[in-house]
C-alpha angles and dihedrals in degrees: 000000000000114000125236093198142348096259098057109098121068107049144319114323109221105219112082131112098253084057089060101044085049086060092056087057095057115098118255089261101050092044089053090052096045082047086052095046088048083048097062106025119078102240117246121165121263094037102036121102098028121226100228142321124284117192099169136023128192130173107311094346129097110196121198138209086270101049096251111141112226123199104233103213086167131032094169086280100279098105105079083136095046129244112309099354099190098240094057097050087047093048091052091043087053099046087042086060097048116028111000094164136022123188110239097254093054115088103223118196098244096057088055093045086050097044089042085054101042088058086044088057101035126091113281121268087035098102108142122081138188130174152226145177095234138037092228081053089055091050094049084051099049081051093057107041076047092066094039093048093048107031088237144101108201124107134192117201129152124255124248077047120135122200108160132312101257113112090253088049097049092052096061084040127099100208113114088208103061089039094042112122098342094112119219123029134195109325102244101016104141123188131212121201115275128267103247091056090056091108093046099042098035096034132248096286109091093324099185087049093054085040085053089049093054088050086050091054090035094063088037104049092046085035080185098083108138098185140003099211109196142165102230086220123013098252104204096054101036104236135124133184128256119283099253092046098083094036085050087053100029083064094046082055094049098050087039096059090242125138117245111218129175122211098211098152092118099036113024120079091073110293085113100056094256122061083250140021103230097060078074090051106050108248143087123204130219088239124030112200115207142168140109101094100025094098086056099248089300118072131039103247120142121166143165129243114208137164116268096245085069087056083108117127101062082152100050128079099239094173107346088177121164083238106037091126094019097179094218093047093045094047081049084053104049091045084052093057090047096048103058091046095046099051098038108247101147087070090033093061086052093056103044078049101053075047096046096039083051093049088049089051100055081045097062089049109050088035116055093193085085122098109178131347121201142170155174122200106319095342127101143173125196114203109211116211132215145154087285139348093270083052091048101045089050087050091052093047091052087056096049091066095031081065097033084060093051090051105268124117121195136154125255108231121183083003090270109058122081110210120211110198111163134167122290084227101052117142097249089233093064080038083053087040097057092056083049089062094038093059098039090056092059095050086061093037091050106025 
């Protein structure tokens, strides 16, 4: 996929002009709150400005000042269980009333439950948990135990990567926006070419196993790598690498002395069919990094999962964070866990994909404008095409407000890629809805 710019990856940019002509169509309350909200925040791309004013949030639904439902197709991927699932929100008001804060050198029971349930649900030979209040605060801790384990300081990691927006965790990043103009990054942190360039930079003859053997050279040649931090599959754009391509490179790790960790704050807890996604892609890391939806939508809780031989800095401060075993996050936690196996959502996510995969299909083929759809679980991307990737990126963010208008909300990724990523629990007929919108605005884009 070519790049139009460096700031086109993660998610929407907000200073377009479509941006702006959405904001003359607010109403006059909603357009004093958002100036309000400008007044006191300081501005940073992809929030500011806002695109509008929520004031409740219910399953599937956003609701803003004004009463319009909005179809939430991305909730920054943290709401597998929904907004407000009511388990959630009765696990919190129980933990509220009876621990709602536990200094740091306390044990709690919730922590211990959570802890106890995150090694049940992890792939086997991860039993060992710490966490944090953030998933850029996961990923500093899987750095460091990294160094402490190994002995090294050095990462690989791929650019167009993004691992969390804290210096440490930009350096390590790939994304052009969070590095742009702040000088020197992470000593050692080394970058390999993205997935998704594996076929133009390796050739079109088994490109992922060529890729495997550079990662192979790359941790031989610097013999000094602490850590290969990866997404298993690059999140914002929807693709993942061939099965054969992690086991090739968890066992390079594994000869070269390297930690293997996976970044799956966006894409592990179910939404992709299985807990995580790299029990789909054959390999299991030394850390697992995960976050995002952990605190059920509700509340901010991030960890890492690793094996017990790297249990190996009982003298050193890994996280050390005021809200490492937060009581109330880690109630919310556990709730979340039980929830999606109690009500079934990891099956649920395979069979609103097998729906939504179906839907897309039918798409693609009625609407020429797309270029690729792909998916895994309950988790799409739709690749819009164009004359070149500036043109297709325009084309794409047209089509994030033509459906916006219509009541359906989705992320941007690679500037060109609209990510649907709704709740395992939606009711099948919104699920139903948002393709709806999705074709009719189309129709309208492309007509």
């Amino acid at each position: 996929m070519n790049r139009a710019g460096p700031a086109l990856s993660e998610g929407d940019v907000n200073n377009s002009s479509l941006r702006t002509a959405w904001r003359e169509n607010l109403s006059e309350a909603t357009k004093a709150l958002l100036d309000e909200d400008e007044c006191y925040f300081l501005r940073q791309s992809l929030s500011t400005p806002c695109l509008d004013v929520i004031e409740r949030a219910e399953g599937a639904m956003l609701i803003n000042v004004e009463g319009r439902r909005i179809l939430d197709f991305h909730g920054n991927s943290v709401h597998q269980l929904g907004h407000g699932h009511p388990r959630i929100v009765a696990a919190i008001k129980a933990e509220l009333d009876a621990l709602p804060f536990c200094p740091r050198r306390f044990a709690n029971r919730s922590a211990i439950a959570l802890a106890r349930k995150l090694v049940e649900t992890a792939p086997a030979g991860l039993n060992k948990v710490l966490l944090a209040p953030s998933g850029a605060g996961a990923v500093s801790m899987a750095l460091k135990l990294a160094r402490y384990a190994t002995g090294r300081h050095k990462t690989l990691s791929m650019w167009d990567s993004f691992h969390g927006a804290n210096l440490d965790t930009i350096s390590i990043g790939g994304e052009a926006l969070f590095r742009h103009g702040l000088g020197p990054m992470l000593p050692g942190a080394e970058h390999l070419p993205p997935l998704h360039l594996a076929q133009r930079l390796f050739g079109g003859d088994r490109p992922f196993e060529r890729y495997a053997d550079y990662i192979d050279y790359a941790l031989e040649v610097q013999g000094d790598v602490a850590a290969l931090i990866a997404e298993p599959m690059r999140w914002t754009t929807v693709q993942a690498p061939p099965p054969e391509f992690w086991p090739r490179v968890r066992d390079s790790c594994t000869r070269h002395g390297a930690l293997l960790i996976f970044d799956e704050i966006p894409s592990g807890l179910g939404r992709s069919g299985t807990m995580y996604v790299c029990e789909q892609l054959g390999a299991t890391p030394d850390i697992l990094v995960i976050g995002k939806g952990l605190g059920g939508g509700i509340m901010p809780l991030a960890a890492i999962i690793a094996n017990e031989k790297f249990d190996c800095a009982p003298k050193a401060a890994l996280g050390h964070y005021t809200h490492e075993k937060s009581p109330v996050s880690c109630a919310a936690g556990l709730a979340m866990l039980e929830t999606l196996e109690q009500e079934g959502l990891l099956a649920r996510a395979r069979k609103l994909g097998d729906v939504g995969l179906e839907r897309l299909k039918a798409l693609k083929a009625r609407h020429a404008a797309i270029r690729d759809i792909r998916g895994l679980g309950c988790y799409f991307g739709v690749e819009i095409d164009g004359a070149d990737q500036g043109a297709a990126n325009a084309l794409a963010e047209r089509l994030l407000y033509l459906c916006l208008a219509r009541g359906l909300c989705f992320k941007l990724g690679g500037g060109n890629v609209a990510t649907l990523c709704p709740p395992l629990t939606i009711p099948e007929e919104q699920f139903d809805a948002a393709f709806t919108i999705l074709d009719q605005a189309l129709s309208e884009l492309f007509p």
